[in-house]
DSSP file (Angstrom, degrees, kcal/mol; ACC not computed):
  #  RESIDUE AA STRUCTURE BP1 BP2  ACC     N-H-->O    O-->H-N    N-H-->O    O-->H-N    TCO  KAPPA ALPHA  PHI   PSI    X-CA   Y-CA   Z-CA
    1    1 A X    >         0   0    0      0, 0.0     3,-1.5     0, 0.0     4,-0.4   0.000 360.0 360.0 360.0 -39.8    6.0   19.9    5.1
    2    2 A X  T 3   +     0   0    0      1,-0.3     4,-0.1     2,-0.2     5,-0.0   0.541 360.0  42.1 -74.5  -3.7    7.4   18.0    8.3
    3    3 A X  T 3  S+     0   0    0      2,-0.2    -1,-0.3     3,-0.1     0, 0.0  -0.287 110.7  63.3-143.6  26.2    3.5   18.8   10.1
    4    4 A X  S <> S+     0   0    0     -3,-1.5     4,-0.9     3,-0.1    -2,-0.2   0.342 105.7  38.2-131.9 -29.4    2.2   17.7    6.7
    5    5 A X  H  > S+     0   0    0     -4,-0.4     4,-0.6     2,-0.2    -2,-0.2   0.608 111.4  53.1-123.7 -21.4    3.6   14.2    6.9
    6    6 A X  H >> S+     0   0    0      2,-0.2     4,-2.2     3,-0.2     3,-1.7   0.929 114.2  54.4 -97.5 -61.7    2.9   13.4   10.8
    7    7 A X  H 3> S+     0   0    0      1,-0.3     4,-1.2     2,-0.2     3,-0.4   0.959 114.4  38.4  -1.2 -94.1   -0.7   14.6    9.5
    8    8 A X  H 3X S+     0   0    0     -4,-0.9     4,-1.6     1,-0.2    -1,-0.3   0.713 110.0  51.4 -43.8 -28.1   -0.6   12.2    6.9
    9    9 A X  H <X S+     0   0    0     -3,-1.7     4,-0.9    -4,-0.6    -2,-0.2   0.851 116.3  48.0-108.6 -35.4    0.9    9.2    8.4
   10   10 A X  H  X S+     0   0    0     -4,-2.2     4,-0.5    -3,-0.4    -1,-0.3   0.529 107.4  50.4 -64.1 -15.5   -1.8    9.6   11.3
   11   11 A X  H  X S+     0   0    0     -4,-1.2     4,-0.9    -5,-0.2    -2,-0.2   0.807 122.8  41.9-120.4 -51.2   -4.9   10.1    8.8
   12   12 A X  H  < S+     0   0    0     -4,-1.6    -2,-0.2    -5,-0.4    54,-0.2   0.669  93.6  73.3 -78.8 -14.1   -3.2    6.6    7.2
   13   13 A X  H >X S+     0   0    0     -4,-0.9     4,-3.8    52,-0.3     3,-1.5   0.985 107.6  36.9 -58.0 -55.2   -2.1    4.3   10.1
   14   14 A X  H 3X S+     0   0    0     -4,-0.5     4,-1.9     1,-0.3    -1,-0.2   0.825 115.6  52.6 -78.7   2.9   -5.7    3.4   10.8
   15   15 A X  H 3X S+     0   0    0     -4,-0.9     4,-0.6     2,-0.2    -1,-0.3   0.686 103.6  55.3 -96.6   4.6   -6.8    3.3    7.3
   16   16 A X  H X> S+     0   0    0     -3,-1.5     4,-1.7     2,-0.1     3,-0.9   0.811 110.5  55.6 -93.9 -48.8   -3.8    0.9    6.3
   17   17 A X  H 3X S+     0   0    0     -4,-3.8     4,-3.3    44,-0.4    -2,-0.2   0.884 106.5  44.7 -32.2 -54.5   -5.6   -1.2    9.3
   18   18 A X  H 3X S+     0   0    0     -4,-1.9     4,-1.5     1,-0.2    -1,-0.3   0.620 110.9  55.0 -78.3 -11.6   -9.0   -1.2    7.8
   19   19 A X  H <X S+     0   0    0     -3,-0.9     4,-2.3    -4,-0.6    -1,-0.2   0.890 108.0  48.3 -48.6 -60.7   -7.7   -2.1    4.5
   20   20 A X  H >X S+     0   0    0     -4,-1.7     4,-2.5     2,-0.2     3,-1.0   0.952 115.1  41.1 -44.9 -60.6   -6.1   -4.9    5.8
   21   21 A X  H >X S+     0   0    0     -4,-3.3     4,-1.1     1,-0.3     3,-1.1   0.989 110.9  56.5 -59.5 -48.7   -9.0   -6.4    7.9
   22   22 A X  H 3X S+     0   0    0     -4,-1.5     4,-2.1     1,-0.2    -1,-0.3   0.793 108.5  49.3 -36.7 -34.3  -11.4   -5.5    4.9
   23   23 A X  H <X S+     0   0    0     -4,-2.3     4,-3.0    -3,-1.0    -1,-0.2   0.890 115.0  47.1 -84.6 -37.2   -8.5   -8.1    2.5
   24   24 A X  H XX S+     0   0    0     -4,-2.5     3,-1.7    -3,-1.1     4,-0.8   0.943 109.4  51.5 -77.5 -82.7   -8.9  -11.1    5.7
   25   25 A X  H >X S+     0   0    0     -4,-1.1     4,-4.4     1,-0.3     3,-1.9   0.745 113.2  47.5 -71.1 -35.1  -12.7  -10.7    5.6
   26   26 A X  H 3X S+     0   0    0     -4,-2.1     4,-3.5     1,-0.4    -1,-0.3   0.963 114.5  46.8 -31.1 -64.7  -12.4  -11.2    1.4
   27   27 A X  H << S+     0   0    0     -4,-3.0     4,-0.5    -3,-1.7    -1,-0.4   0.519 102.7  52.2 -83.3  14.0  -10.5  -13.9    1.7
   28   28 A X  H <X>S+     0   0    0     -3,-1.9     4,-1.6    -4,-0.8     5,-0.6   0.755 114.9  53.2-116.7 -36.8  -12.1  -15.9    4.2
   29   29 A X  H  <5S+     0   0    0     -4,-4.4    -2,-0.2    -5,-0.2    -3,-0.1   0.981 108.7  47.7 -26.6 -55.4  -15.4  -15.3    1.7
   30   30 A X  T  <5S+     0   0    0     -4,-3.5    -2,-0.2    -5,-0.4    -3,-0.1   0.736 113.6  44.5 -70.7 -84.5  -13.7  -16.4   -1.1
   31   31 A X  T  45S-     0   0    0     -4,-0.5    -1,-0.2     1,-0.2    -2,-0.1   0.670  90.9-167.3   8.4 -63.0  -12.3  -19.8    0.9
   32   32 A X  T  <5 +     0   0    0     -4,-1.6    -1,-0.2     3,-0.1    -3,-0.1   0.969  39.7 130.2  47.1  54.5  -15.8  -20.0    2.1
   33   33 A X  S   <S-     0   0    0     -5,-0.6     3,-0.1     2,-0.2    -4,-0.1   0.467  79.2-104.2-113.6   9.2  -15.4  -22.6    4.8
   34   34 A X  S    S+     0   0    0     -6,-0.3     2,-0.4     1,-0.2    -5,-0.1  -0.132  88.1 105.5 117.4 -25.5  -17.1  -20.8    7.5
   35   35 A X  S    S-     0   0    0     -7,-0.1     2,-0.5    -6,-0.0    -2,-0.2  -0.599  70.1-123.3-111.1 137.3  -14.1  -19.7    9.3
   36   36 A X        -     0   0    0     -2,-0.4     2,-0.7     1,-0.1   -12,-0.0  -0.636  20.5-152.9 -66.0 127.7  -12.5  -16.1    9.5
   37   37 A X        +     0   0    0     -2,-0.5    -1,-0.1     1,-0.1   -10,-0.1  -0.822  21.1 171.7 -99.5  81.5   -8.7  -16.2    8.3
   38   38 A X        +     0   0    0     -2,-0.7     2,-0.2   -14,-0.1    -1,-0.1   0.369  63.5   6.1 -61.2  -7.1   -7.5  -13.5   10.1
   39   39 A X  S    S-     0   0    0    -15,-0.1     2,-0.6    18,-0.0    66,-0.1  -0.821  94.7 -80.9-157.4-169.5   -3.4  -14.1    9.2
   40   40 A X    >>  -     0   0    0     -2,-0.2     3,-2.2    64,-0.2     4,-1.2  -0.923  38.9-117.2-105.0 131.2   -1.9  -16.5    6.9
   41   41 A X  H 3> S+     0   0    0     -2,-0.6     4,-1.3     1,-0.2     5,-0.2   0.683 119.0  56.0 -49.2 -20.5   -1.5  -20.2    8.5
   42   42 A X  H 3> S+     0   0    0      2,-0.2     4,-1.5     3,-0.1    -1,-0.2   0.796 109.1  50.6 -88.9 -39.2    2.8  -19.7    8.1
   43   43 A X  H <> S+     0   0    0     -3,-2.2     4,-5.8     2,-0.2     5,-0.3   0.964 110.7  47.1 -64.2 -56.4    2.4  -16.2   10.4
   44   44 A X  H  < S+     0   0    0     -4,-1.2    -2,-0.2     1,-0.2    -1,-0.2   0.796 109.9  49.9 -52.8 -35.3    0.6  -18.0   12.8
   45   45 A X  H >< S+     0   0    0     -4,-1.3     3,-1.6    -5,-0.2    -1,-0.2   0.896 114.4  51.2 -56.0 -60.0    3.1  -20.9   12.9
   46   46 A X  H 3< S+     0   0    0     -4,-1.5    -2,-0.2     1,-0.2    -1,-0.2   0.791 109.3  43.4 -52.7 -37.4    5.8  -18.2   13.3
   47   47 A X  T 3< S-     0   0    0     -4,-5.8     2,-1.2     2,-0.1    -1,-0.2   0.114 108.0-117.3-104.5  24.0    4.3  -16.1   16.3
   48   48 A X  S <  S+     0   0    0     -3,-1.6     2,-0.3    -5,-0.3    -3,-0.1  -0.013  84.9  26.4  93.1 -47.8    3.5  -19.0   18.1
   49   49 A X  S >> S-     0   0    0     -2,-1.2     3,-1.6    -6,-0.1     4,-0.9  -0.974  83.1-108.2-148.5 178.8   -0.5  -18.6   18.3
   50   50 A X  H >> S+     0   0    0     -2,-0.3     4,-1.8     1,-0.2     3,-0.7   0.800 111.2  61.6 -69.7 -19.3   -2.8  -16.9   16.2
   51   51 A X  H 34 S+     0   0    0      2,-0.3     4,-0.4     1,-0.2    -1,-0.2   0.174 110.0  47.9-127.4   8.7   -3.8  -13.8   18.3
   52   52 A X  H <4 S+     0   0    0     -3,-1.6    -1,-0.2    -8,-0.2    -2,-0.2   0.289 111.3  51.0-114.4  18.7    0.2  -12.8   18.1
   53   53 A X  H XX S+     0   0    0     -4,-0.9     4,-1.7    -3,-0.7     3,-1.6   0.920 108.6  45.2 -84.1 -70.6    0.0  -13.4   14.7
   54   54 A X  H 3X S+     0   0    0     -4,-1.8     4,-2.2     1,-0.3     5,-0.2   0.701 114.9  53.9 -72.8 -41.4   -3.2  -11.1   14.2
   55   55 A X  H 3> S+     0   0    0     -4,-0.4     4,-1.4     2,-0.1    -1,-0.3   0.757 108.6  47.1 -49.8 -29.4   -1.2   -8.2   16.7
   56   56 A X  H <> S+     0   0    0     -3,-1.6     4,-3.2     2,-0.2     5,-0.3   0.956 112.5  49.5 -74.5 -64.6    2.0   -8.2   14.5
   57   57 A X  H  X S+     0   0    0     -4,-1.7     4,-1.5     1,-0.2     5,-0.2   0.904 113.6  49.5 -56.5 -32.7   -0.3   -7.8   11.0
   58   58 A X  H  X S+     0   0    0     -4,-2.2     4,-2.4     2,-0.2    -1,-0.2   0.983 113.1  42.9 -59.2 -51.8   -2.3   -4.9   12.7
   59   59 A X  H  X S+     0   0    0     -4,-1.4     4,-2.0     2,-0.2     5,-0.2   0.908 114.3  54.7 -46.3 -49.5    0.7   -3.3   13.7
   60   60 A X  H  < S+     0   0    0     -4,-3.2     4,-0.4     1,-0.2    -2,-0.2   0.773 114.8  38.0 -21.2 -57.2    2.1   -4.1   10.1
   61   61 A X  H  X S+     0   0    0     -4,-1.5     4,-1.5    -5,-0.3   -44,-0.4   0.598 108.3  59.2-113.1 -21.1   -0.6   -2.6    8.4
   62   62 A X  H >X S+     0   0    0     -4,-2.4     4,-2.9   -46,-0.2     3,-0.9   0.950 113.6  44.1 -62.7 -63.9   -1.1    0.5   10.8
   63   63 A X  H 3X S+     0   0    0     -4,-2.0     4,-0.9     1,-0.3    -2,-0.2   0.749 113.8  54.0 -54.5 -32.2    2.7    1.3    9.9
   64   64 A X  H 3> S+     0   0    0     -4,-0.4     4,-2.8    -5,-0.2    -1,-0.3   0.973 111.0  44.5 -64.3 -43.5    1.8    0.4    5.8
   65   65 A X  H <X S+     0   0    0     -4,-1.5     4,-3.4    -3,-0.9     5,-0.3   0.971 112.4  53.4 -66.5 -49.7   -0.9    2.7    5.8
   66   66 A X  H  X S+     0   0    0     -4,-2.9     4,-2.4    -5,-0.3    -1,-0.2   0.881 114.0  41.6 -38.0 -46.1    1.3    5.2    7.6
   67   67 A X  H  X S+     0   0    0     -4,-0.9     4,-2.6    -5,-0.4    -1,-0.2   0.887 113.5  54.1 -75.5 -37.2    3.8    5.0    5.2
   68   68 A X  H  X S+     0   0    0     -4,-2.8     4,-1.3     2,-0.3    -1,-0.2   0.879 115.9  33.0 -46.3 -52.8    1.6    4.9    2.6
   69   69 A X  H >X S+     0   0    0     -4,-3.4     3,-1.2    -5,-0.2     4,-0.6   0.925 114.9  61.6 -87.4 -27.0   -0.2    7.8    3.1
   70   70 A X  H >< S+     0   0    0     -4,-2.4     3,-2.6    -5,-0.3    -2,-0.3   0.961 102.4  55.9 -49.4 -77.9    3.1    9.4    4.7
   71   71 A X  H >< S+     0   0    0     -4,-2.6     3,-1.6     1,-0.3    -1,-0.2   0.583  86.5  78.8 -43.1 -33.3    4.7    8.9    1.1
   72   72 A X  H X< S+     0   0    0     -4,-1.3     3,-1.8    -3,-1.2     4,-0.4   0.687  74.5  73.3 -67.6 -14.4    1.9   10.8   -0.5
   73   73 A X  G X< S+     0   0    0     -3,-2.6     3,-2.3    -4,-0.6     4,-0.4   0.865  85.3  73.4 -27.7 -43.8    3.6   14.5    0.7
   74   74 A X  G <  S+     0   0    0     -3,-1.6     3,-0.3     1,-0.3    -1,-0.3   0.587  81.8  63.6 -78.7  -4.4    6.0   13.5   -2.1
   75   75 A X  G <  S+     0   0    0     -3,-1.8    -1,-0.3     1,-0.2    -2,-0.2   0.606  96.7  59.9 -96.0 -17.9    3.2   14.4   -4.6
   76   76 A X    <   +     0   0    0     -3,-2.3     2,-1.4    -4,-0.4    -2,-0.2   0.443  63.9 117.5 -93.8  10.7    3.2   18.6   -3.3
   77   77 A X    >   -     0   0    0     -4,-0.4     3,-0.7    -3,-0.3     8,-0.1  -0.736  44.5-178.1 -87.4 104.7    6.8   19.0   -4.3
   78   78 A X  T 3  S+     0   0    0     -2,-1.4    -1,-0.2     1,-0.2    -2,-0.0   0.747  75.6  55.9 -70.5 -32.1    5.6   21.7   -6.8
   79   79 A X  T 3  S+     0   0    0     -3,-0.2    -1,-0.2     2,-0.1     2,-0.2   0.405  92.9  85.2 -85.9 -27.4    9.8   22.0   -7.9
   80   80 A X  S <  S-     0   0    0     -3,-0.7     2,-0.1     1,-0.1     5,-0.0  -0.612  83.3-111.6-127.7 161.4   10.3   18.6   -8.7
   81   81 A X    >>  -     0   0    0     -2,-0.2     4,-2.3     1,-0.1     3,-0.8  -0.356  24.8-115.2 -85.5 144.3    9.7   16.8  -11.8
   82   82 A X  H 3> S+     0   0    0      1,-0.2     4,-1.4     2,-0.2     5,-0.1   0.717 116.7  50.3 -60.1 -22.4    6.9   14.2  -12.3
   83   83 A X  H 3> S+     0   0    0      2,-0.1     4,-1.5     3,-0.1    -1,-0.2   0.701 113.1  40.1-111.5  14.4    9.1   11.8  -12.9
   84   84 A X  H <> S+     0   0    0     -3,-0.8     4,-1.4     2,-0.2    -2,-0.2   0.646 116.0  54.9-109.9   5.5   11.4   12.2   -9.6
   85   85 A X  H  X S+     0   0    0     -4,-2.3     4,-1.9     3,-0.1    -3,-0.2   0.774 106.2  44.7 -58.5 -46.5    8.6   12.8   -8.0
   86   86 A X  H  X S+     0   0    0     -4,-1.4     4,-3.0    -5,-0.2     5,-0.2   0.893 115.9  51.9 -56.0 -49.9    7.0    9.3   -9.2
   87   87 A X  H  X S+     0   0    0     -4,-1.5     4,-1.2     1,-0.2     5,-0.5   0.977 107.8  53.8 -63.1 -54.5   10.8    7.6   -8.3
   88   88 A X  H >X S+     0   0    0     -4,-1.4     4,-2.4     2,-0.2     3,-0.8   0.845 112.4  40.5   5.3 -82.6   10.5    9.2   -4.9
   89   89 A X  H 3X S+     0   0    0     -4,-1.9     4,-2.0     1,-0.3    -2,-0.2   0.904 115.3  54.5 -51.7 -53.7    7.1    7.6   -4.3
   90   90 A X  H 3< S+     0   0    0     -4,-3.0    -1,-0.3     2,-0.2    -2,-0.2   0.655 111.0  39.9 -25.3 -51.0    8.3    4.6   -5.8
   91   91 A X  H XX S+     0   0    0     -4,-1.2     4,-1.6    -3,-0.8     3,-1.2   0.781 110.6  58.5-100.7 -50.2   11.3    4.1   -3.6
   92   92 A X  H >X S+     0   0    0     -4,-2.4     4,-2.0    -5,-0.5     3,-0.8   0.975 118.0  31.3 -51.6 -65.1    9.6    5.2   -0.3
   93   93 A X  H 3< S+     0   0    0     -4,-2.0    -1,-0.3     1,-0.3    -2,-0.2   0.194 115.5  56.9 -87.5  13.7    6.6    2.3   -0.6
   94   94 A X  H <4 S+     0   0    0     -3,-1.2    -1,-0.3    -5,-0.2     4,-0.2   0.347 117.1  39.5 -96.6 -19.4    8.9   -0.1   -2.3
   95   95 A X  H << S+     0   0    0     -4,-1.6     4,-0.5    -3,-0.8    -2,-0.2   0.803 122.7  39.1 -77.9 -44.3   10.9    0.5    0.9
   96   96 A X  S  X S+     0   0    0     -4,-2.0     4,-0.6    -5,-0.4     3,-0.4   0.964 116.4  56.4 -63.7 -56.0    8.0    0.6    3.1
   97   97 A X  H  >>S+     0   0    0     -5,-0.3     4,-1.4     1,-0.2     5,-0.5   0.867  96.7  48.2 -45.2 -71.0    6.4   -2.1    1.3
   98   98 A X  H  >5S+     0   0    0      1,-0.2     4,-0.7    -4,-0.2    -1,-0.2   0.677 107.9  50.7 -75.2  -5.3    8.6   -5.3    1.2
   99   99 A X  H  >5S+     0   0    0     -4,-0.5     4,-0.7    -3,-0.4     5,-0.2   0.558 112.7  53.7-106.7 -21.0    9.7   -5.8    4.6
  100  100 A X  H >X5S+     0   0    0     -4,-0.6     4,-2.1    -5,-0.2     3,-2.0   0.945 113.9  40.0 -45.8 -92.4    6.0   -5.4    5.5
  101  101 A X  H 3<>S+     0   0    0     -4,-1.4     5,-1.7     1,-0.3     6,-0.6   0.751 111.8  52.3 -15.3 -75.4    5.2   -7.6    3.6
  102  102 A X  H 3<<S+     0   0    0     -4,-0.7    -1,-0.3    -5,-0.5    -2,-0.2   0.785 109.9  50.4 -57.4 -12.7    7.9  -10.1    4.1
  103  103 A X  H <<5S+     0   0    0     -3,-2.0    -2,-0.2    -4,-0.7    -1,-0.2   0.852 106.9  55.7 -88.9 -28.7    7.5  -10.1    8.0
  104  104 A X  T  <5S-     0   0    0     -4,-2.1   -64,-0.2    -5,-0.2    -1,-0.2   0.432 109.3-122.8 -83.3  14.0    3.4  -10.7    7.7
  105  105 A X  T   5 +     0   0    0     -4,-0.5   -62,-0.2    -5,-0.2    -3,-0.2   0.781  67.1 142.9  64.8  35.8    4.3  -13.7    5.6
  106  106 A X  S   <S+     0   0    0     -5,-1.7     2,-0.3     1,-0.1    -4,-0.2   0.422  74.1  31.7 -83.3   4.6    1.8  -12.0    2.4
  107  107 A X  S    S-     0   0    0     -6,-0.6    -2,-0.1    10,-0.0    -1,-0.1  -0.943 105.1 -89.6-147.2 149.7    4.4  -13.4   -0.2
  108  108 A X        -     0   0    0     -2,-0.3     2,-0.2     5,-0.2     9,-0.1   0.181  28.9-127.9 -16.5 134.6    6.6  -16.7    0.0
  109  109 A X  S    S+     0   0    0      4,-0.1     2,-0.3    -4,-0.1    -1,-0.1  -0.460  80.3  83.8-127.7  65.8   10.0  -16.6    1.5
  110  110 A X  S  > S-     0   0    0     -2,-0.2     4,-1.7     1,-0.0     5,-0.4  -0.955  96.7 -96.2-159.1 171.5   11.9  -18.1   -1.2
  111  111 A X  H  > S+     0   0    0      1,-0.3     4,-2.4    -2,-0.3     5,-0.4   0.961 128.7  48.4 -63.8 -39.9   13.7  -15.9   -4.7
  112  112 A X  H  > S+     0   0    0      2,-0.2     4,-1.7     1,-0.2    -1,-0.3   0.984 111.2  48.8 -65.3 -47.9   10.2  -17.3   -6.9
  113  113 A X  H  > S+     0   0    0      1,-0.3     4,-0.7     2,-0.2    -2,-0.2   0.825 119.1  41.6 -95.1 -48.0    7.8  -16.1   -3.9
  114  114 A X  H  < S+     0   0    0     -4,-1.7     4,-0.4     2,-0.2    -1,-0.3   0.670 110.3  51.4 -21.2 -48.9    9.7  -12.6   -3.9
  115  115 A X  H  X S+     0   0    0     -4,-2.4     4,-1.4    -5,-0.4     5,-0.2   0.777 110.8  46.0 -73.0 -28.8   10.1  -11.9   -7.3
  116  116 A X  H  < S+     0   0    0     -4,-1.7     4,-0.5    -5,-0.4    -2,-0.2   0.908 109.4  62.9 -89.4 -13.5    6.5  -12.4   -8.1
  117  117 A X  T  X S+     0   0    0     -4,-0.7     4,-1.3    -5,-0.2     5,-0.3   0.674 108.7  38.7 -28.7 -42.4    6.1  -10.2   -5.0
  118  118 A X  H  > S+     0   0    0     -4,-0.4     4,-0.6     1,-0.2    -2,-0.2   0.683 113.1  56.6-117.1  -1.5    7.7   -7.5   -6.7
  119  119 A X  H  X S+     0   0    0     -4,-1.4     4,-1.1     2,-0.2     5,-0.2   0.579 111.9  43.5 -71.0 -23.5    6.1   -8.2  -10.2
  120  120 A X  H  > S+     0   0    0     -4,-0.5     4,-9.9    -5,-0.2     5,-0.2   0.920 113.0  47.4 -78.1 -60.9    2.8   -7.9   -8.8
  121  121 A X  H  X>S+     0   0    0     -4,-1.3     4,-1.8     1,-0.2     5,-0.5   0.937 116.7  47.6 -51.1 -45.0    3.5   -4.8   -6.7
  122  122 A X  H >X5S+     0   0    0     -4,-0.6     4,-3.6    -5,-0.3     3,-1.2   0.874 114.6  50.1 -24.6 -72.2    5.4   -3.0  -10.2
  123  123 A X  H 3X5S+     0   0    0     -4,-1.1     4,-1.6     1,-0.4    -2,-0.2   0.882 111.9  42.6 -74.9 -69.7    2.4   -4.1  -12.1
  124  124 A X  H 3<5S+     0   0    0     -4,-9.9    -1,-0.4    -5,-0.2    -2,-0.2   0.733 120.5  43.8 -73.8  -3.0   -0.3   -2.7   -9.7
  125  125 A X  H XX5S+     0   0    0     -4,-1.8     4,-2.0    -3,-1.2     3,-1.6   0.888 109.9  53.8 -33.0 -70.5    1.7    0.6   -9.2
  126  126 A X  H >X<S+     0   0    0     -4,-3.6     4,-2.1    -5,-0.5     3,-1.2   0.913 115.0  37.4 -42.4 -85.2    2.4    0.8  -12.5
  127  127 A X  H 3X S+     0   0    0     -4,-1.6     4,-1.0     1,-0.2    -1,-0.3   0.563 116.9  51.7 -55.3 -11.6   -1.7    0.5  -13.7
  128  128 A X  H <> S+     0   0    0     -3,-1.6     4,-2.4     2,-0.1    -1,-0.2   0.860 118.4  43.1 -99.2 -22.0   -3.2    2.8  -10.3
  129  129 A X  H <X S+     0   0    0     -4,-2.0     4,-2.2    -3,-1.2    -2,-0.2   0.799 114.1  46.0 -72.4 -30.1   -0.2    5.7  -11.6
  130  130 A X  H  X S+     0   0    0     -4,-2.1     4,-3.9    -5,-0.2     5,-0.4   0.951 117.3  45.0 -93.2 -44.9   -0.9    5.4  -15.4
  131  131 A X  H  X S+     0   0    0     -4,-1.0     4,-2.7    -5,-0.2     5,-0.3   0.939 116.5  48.1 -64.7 -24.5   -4.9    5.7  -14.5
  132  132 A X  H  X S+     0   0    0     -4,-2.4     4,-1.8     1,-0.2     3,-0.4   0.997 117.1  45.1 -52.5 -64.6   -4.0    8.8  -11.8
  133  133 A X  H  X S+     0   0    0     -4,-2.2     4,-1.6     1,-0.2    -1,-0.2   0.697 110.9  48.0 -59.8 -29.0   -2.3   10.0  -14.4
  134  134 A X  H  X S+     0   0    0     -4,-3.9     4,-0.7     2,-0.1    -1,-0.2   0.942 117.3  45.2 -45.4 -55.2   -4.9    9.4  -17.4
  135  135 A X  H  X S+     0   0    0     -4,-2.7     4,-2.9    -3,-0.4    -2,-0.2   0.852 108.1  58.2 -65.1 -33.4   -7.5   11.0  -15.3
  136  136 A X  H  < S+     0   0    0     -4,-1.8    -1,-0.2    -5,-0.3     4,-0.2   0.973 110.4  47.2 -53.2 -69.2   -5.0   14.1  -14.2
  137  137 A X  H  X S+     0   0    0     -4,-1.6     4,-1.9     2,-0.2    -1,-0.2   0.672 103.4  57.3 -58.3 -22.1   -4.6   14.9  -17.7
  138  138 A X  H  X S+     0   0    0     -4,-0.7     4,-3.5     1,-0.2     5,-0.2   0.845 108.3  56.3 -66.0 -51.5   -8.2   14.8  -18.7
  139  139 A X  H  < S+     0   0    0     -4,-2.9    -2,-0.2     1,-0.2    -1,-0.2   0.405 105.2  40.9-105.1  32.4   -8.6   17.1  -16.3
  140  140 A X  H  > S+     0   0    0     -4,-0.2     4,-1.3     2,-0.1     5,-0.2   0.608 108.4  60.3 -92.7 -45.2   -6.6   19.4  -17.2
  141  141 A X  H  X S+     0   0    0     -4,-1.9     4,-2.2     1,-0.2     3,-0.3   0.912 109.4  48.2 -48.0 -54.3   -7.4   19.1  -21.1
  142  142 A X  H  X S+     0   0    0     -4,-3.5     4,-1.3     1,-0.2    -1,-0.2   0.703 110.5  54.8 -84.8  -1.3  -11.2   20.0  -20.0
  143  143 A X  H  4 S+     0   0    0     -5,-0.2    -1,-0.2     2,-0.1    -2,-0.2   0.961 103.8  50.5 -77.6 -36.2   -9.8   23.0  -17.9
  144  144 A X  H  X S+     0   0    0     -4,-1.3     4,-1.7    -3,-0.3     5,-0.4   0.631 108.2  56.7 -74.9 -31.5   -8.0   24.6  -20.5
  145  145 A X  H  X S+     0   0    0     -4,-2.2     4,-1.0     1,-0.2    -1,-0.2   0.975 105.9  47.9 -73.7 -26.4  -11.1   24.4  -22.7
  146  146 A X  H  < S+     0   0    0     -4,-1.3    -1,-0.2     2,-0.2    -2,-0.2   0.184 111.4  49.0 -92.3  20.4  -13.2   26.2  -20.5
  147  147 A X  H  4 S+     0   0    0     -3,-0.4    -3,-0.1     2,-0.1    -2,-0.1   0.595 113.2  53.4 -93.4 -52.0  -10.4   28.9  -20.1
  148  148 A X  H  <        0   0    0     -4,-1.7    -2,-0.2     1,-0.2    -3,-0.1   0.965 360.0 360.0 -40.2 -46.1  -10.3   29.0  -24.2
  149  149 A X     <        0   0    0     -4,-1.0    -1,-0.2    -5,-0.4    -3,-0.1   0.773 360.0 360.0 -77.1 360.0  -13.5   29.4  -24.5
């Protein structure tokens, strides 16, 4: 498990990276003012210039992805229950998650800019688990029909 998770957390550092960059080049389309927004204007303020702003959120986001995908282990504990398996997950990337977040300056650093921070993150948990779990079941339903039959 322990050579399961170093696996993982390697497979995920650089794909929490490329997420990340992939989310800047979005939003500096959607802006559409010509110019790449590689950090949030508040990070940049904070580390002094932009290009130790843009080292902290890479680092940031190697260690989200890490975590991320590190967290996903928690889905092969065959023994444990679906739903302390889901709180698990839950607790690991809610862990992972909000101090990330709050150091790369992606949500507001005041009780409103947090809480809808952790409304969002619920919300989209909540909807990518119930469709894993839709889908899970679906396929499970059409396995047991072609065993019936």
């Amino acid at each position: 498990m322990k050579k399961e998770l170093i696996k993982r957390c390697l497979l995920g550092a650089p794909l929490g990276l490329a997420i990340s960059t992939v989310i800047t080049i979005l939003i500096s389309i959607i802006i559409a003012d010509g110019r790449y927004h590689a950090v949030v204007p508040e990070l940049t303020s904070e580390m002094g210039s932009e290009i130790n702003a843009v080292v902290l959120q890479a680092v940031l986001s190697l260690i989200y992805g890490a975590a991320w995908a590190g967290a996903s282990v928690v889905w092969d504990a065959e023994h444990w229950s679906l739903l302390k398996m889901t709180l698990v997950h839950l607790i690991v990337t809610s862990v992972a998650t909000f101090p990330i977040a709050y150091f790369a300056r992606w949500m507001p650093h005041d009780a409103k800019g947090i809480l809808i921070y952790i409304g969002i993150f619920v919300v989209i948990y909540a909807s990518i688990w119930a469709s894993q779990y839709s889908a899970m079941k679906k396929k499970i339903r059409e396995m047991n029909e072609k065993i019936a039959q």
